[in-house]
Chimera marker file (.cmm) of the C-alpha trace (Angstrom):
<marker_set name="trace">
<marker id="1" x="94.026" y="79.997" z="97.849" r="1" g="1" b="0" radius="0.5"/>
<marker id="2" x="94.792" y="83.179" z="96.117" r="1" g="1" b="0" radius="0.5"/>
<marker id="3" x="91.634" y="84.816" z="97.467" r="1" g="1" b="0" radius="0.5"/>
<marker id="4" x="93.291" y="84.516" z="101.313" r="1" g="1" b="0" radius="0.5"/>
<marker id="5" x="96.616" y="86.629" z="99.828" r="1" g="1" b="0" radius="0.5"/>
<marker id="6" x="97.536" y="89.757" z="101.429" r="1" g="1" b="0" radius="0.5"/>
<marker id="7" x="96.009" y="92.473" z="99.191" r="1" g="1" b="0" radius="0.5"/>
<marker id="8" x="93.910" y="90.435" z="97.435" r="1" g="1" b="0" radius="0.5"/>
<marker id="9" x="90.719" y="92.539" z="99.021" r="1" g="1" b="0" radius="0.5"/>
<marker id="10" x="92.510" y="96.016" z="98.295" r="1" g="1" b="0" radius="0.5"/>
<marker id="11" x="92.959" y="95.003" z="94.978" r="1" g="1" b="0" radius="0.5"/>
<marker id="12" x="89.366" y="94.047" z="94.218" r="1" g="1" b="0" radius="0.5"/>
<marker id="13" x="87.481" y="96.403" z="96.277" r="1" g="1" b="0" radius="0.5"/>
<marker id="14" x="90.189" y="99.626" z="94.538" r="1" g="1" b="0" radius="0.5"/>
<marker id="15" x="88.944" y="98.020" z="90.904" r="1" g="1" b="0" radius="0.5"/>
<marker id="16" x="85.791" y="97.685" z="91.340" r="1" g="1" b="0" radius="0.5"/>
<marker id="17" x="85.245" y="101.340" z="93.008" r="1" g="1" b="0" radius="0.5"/>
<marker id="18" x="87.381" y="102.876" z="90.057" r="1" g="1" b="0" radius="0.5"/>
<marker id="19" x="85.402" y="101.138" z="87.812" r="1" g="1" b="0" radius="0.5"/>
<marker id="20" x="81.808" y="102.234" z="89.456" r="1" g="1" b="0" radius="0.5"/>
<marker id="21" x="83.124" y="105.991" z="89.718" r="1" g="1" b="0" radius="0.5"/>
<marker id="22" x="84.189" y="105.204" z="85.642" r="1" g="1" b="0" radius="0.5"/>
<marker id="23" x="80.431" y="104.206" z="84.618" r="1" g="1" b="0" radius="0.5"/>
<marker id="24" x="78.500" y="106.587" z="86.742" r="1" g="1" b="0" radius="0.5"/>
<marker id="25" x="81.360" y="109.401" z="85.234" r="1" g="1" b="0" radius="0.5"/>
<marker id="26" x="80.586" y="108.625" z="81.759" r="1" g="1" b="0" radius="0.5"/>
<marker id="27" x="77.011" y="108.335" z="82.429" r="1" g="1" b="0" radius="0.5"/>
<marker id="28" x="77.065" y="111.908" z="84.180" r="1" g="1" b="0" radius="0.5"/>
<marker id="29" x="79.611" y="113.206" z="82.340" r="1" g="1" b="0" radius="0.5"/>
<marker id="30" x="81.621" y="114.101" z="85.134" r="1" g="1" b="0" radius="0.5"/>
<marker id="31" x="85.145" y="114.084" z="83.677" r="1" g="1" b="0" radius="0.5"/>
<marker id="32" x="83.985" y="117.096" z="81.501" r="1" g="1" b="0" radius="0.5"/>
<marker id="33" x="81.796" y="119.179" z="83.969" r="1" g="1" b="0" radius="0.5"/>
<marker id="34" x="83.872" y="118.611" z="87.589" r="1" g="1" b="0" radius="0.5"/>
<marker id="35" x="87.301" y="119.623" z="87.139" r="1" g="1" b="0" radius="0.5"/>
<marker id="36" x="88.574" y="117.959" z="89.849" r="1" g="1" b="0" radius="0.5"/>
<marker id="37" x="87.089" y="114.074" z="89.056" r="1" g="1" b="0" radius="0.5"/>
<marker id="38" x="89.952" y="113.322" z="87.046" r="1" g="1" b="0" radius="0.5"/>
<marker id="39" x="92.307" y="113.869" z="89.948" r="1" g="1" b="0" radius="0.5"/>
<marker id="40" x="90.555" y="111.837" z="92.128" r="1" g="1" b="0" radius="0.5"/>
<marker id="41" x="90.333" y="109.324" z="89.506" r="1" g="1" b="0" radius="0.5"/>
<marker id="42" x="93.761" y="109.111" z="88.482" r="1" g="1" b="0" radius="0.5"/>
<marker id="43" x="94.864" y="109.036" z="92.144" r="1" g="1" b="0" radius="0.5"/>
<marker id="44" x="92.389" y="106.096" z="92.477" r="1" g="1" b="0" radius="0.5"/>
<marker id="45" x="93.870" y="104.598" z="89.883" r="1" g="1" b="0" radius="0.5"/>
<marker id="46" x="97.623" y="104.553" z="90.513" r="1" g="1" b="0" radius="0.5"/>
<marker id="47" x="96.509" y="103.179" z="94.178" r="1" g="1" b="0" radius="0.5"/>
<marker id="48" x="94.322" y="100.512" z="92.802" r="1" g="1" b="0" radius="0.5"/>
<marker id="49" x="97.357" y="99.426" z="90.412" r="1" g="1" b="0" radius="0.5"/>
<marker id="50" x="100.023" y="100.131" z="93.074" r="1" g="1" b="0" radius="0.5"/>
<marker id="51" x="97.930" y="97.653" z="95.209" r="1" g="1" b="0" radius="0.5"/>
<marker id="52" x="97.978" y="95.179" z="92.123" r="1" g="1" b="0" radius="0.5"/>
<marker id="53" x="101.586" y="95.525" z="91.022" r="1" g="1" b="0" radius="0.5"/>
<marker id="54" x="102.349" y="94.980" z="94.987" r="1" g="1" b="0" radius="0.5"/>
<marker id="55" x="99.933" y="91.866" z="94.925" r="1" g="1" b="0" radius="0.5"/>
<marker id="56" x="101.331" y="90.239" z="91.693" r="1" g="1" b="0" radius="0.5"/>
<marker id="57" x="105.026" y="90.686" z="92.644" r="1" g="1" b="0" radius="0.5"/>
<marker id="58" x="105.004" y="90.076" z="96.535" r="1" g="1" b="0" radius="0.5"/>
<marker id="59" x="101.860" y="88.676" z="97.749" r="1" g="1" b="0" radius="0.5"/>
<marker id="60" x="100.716" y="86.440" z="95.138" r="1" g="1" b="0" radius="0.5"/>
<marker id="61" x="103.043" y="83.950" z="95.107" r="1" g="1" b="0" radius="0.5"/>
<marker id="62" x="103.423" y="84.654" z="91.463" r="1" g="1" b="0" radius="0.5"/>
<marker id="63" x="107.031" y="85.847" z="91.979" r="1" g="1" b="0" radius="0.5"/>
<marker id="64" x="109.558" y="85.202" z="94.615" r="1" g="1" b="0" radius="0.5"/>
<marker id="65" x="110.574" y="88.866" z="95.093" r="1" g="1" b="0" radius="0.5"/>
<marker id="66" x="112.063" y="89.685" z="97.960" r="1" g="1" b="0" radius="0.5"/>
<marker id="67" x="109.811" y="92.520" z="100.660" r="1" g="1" b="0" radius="0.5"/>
<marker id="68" x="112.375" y="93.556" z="102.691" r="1" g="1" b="0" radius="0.5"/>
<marker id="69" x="114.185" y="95.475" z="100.304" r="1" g="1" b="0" radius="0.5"/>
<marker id="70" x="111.783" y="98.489" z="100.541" r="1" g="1" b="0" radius="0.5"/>
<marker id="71" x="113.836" y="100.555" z="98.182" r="1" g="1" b="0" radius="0.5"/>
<marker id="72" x="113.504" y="98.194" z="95.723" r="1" g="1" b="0" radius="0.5"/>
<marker id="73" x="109.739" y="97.368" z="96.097" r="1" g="1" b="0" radius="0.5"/>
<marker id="74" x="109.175" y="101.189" z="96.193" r="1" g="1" b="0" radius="0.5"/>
<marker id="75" x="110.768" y="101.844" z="92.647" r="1" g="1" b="0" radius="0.5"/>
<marker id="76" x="108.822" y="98.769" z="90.945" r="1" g="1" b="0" radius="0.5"/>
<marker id="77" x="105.523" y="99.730" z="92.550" r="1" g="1" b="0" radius="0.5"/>
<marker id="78" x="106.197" y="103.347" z="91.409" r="1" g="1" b="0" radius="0.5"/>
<marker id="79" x="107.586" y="102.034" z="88.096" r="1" g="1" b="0" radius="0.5"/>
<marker id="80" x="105.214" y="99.735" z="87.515" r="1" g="1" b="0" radius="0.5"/>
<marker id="81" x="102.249" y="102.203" z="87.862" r="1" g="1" b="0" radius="0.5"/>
<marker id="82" x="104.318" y="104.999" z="86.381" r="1" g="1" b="0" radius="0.5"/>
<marker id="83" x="104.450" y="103.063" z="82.993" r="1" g="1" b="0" radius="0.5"/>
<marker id="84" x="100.351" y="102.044" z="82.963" r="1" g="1" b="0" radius="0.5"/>
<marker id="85" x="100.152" y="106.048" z="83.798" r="1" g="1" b="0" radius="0.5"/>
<marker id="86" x="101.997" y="107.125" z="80.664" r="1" g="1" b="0" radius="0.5"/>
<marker id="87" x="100.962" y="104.615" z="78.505" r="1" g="1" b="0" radius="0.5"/>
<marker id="88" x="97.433" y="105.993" z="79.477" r="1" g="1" b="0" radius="0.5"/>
<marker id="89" x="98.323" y="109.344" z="78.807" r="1" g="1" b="0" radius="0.5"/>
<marker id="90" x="99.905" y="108.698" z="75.388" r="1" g="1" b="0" radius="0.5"/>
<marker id="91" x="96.452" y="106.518" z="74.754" r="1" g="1" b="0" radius="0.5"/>
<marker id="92" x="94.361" y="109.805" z="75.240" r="1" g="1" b="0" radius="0.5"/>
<marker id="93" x="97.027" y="111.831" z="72.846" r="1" g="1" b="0" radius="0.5"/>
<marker id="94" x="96.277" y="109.284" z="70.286" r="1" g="1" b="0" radius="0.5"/>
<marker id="95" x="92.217" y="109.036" z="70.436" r="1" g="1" b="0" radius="0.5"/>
<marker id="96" x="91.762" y="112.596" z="70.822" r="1" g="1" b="0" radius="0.5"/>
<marker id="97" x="90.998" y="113.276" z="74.376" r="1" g="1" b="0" radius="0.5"/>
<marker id="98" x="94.280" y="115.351" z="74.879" r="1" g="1" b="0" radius="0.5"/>
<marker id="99" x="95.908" y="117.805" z="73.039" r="1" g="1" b="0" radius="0.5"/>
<marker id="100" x="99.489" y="117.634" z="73.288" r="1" g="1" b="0" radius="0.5"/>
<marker id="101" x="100.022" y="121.457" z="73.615" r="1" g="1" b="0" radius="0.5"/>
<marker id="102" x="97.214" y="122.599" z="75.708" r="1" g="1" b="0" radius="0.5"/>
<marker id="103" x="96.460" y="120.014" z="78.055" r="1" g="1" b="0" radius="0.5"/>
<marker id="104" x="100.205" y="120.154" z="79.495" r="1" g="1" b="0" radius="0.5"/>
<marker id="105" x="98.949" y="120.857" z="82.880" r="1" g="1" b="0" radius="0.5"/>
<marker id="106" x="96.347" y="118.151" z="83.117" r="1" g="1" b="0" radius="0.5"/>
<marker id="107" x="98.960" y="115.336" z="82.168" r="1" g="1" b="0" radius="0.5"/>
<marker id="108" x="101.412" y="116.485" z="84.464" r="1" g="1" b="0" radius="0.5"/>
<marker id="109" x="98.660" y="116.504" z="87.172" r="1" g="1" b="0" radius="0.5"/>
<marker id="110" x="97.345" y="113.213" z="85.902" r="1" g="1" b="0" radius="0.5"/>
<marker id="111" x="100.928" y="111.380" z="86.129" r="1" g="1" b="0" radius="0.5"/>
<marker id="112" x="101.348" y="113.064" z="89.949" r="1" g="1" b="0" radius="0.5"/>
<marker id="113" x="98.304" y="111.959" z="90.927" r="1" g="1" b="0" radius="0.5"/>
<marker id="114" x="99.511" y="108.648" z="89.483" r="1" g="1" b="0" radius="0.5"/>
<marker id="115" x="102.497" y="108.671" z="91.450" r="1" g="1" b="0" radius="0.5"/>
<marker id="116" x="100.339" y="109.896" z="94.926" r="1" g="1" b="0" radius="0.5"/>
<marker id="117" x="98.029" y="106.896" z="94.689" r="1" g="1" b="0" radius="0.5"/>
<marker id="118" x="101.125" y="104.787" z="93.893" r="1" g="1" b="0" radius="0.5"/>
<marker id="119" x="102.905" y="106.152" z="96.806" r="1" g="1" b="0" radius="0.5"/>
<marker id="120" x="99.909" y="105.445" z="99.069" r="1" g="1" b="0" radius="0.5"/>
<marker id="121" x="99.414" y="101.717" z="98.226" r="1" g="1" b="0" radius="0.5"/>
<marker id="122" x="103.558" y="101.153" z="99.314" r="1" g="1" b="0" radius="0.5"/>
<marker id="123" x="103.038" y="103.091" z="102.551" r="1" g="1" b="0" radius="0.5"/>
<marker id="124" x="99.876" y="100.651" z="103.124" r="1" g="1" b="0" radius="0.5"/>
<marker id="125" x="101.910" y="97.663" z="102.099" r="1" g="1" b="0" radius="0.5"/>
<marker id="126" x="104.622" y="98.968" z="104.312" r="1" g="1" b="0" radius="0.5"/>
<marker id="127" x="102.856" y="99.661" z="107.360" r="1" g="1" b="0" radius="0.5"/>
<marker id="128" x="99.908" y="97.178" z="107.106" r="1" g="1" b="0" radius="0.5"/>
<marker id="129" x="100.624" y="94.002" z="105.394" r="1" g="1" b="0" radius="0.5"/>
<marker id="130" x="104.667" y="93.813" z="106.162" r="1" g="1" b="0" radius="0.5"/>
<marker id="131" x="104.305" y="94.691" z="109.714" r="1" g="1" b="0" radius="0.5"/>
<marker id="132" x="101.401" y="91.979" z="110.164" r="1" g="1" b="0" radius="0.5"/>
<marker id="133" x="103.948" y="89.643" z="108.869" r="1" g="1" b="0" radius="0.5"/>
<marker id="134" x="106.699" y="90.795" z="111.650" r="1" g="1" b="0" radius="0.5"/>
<marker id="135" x="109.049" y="91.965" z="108.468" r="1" g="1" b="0" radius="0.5"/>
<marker id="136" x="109.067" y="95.083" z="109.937" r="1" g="1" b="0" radius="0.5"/>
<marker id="137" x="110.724" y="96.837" z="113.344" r="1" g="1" b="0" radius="0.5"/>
<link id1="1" id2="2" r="1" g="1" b="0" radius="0.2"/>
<link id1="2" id2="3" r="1" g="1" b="0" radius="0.2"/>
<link id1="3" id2="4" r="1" g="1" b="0" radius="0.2"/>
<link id1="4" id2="5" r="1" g="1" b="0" radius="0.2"/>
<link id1="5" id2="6" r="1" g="1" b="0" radius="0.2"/>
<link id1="6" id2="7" r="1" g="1" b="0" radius="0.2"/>
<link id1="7" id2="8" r="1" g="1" b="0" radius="0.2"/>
<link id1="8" id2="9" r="1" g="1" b="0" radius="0.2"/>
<link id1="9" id2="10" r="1" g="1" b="0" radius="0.2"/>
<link id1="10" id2="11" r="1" g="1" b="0" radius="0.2"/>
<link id1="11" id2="12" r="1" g="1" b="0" radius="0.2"/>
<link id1="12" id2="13" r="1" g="1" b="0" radius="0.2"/>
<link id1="13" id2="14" r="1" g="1" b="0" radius="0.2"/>
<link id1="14" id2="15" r="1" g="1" b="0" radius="0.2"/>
<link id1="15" id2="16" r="1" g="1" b="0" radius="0.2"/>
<link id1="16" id2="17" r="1" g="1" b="0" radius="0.2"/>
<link id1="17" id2="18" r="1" g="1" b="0" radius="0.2"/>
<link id1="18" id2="19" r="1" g="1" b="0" radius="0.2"/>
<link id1="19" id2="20" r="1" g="1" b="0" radius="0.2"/>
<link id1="20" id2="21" r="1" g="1" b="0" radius="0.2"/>
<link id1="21" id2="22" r="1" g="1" b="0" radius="0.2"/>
<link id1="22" id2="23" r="1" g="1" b="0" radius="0.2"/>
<link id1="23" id2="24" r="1" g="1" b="0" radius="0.2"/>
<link id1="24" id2="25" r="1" g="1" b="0" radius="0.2"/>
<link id1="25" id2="26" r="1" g="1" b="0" radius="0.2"/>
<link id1="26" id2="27" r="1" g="1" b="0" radius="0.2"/>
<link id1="27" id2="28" r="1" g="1" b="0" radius="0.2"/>
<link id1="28" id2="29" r="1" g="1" b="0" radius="0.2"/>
<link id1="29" id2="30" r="1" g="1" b="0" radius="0.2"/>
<link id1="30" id2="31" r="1" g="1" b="0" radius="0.2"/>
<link id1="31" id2="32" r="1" g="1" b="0" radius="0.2"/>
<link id1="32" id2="33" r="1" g="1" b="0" radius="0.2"/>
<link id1="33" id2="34" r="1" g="1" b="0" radius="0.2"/>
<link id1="34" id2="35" r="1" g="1" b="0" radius="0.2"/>
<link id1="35" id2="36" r="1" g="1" b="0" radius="0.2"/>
<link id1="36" id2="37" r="1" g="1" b="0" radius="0.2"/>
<link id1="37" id2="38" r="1" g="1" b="0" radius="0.2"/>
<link id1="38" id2="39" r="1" g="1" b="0" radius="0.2"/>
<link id1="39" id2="40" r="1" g="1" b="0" radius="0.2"/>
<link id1="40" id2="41" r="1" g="1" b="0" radius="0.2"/>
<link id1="41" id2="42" r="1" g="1" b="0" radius="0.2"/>
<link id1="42" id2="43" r="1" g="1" b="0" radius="0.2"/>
<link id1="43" id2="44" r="1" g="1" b="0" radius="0.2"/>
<link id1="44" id2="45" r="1" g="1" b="0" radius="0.2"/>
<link id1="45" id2="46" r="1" g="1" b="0" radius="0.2"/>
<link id1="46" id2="47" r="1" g="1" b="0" radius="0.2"/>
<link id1="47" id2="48" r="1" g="1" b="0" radius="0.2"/>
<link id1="48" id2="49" r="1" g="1" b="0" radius="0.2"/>
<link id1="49" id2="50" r="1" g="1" b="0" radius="0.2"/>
<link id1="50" id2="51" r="1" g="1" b="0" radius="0.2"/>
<link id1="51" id2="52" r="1" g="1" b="0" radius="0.2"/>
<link id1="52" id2="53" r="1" g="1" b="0" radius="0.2"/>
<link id1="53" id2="54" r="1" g="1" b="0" radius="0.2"/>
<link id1="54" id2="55" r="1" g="1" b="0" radius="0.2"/>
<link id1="55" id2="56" r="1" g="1" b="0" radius="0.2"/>
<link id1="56" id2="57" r="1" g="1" b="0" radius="0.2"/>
<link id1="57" id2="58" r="1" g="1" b="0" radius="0.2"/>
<link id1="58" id2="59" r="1" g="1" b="0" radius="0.2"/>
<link id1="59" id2="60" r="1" g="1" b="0" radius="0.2"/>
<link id1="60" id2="61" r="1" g="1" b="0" radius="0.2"/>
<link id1="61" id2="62" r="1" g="1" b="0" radius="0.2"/>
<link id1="62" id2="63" r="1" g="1" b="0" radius="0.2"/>
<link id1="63" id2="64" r="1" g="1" b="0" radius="0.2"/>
<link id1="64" id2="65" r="1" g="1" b="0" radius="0.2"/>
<link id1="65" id2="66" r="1" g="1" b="0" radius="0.2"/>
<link id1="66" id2="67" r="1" g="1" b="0" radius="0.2"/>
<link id1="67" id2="68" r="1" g="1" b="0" radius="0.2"/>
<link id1="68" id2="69" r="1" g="1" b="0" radius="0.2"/>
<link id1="69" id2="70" r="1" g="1" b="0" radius="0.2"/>
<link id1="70" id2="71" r="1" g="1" b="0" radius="0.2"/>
<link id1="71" id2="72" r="1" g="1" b="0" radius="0.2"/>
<link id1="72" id2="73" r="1" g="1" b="0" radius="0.2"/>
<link id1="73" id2="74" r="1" g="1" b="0" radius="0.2"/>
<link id1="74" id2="75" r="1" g="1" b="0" radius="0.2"/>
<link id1="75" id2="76" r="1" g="1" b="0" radius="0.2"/>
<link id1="76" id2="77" r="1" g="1" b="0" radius="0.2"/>
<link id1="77" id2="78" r="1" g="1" b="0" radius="0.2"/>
<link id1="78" id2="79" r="1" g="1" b="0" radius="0.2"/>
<link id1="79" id2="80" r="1" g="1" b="0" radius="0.2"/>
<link id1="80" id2="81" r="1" g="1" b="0" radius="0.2"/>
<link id1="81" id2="82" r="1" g="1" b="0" radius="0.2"/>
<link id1="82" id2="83" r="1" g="1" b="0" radius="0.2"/>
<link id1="83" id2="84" r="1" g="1" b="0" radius="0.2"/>
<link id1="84" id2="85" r="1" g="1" b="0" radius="0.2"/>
<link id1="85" id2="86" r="1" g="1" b="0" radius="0.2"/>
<link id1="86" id2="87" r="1" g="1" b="0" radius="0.2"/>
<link id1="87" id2="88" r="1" g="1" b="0" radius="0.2"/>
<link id1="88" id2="89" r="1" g="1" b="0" radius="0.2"/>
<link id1="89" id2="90" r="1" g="1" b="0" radius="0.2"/>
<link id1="90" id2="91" r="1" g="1" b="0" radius="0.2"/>
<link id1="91" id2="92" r="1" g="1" b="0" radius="0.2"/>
<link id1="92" id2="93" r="1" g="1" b="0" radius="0.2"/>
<link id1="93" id2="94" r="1" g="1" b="0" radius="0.2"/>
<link id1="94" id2="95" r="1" g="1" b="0" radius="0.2"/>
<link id1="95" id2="96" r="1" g="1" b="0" radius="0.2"/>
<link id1="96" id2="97" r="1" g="1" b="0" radius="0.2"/>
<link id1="97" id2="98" r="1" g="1" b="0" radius="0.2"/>
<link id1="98" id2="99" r="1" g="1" b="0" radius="0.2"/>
<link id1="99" id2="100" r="1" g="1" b="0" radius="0.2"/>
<link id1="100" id2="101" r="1" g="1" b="0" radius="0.2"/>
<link id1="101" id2="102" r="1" g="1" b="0" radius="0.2"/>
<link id1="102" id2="103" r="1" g="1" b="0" radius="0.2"/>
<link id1="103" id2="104" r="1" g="1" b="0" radius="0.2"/>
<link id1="104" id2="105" r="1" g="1" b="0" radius="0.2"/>
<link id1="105" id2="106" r="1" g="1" b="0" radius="0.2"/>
<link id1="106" id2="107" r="1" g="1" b="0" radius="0.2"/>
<link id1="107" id2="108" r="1" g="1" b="0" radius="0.2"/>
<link id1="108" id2="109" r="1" g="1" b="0" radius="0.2"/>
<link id1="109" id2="110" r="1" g="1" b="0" radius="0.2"/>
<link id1="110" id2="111" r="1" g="1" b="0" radius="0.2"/>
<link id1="111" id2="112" r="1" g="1" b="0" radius="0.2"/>
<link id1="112" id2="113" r="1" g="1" b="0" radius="0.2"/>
<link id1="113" id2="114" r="1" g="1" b="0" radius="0.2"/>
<link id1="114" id2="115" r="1" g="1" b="0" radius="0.2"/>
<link id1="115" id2="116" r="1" g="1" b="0" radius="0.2"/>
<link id1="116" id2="117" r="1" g="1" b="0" radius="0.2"/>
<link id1="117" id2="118" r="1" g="1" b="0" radius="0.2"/>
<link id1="118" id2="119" r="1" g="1" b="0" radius="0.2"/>
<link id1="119" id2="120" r="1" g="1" b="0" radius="0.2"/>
<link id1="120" id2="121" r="1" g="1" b="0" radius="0.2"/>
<link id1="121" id2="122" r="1" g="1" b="0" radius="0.2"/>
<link id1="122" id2="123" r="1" g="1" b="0" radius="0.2"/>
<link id1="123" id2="124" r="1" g="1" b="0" radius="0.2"/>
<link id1="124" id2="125" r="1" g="1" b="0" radius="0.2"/>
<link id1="125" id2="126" r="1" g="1" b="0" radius="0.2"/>
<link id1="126" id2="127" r="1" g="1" b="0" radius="0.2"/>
<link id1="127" id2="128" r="1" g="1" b="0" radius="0.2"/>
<link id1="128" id2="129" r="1" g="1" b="0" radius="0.2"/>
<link id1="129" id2="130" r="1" g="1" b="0" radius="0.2"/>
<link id1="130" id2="131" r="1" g="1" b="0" radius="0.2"/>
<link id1="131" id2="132" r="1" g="1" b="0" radius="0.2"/>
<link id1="132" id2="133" r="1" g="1" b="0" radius="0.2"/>
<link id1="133" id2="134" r="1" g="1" b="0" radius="0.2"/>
<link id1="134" id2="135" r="1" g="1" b="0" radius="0.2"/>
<link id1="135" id2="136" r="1" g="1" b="0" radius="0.2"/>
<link id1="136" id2="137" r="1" g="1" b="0" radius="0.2"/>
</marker_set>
């Protein structure tokens, strides 16, 4: 059953805290009065997706990717989260929340905070679920 997966709990508990932090953010305006939420939430965000990219290409059974290329499963979690990230980015560009020439900073940081979460979700697929499964020396 797809619920027993590796990852399967990282995935949902990740989503469902982003998506809390989201409401009570909007609610409290937070992404406009704590300059630092949107870090944190971005960083949330790429883990939370790096944990479902992981889960839909090697734990799912949805694909037959292979795990023990880490190179390769590094570069399509980091990829995959790297192309929600700027899609997001180009999303707040188009509905107003960014302005292209002044918010340089804050999409750089947004897309490395991307990357960090990203990055975090591989080293916990890496060291957790791979090594529970003996894949790993």
């Amino acid at each position: 059953m797809i619920f027993q997966k590796p990852l399967f709990k990282e995935v949902f508990l990740t989503l469902i805290l982003v998506a809390i932090l989201h409401k009570i953010a909007l609610v409290l305006f937070l992404y406009w009065t704590v300059d630092w939420f949107d870090i944190l939430m971005h960083g949330l965000g790429g883990l939370s997706l790096g944990f479902l990219f992981l889960f839909i290409f090697y734990t799912s059974g949805f694909s037959n990717l292979d795990q023990s290329h880490f190179f390769y499963v590094f570069f399509i979690t980091i990829g995959s989260v790297l192309i929600v990230g700027l899609i997001w980015e180009l999303w707040e560009v188009f509905v107003g929340l960014t302005d292209v020439l002044k918010d340089q900073l804050d999409t750089i940081s947004d897309i490395v905070m991307d990357m960090v979460g990203a990055t975090l979700s591989f080293l916990y697929f890496k060291l957790k679920i791979l090594k529970s499964n003996n894949n790993v020396e």
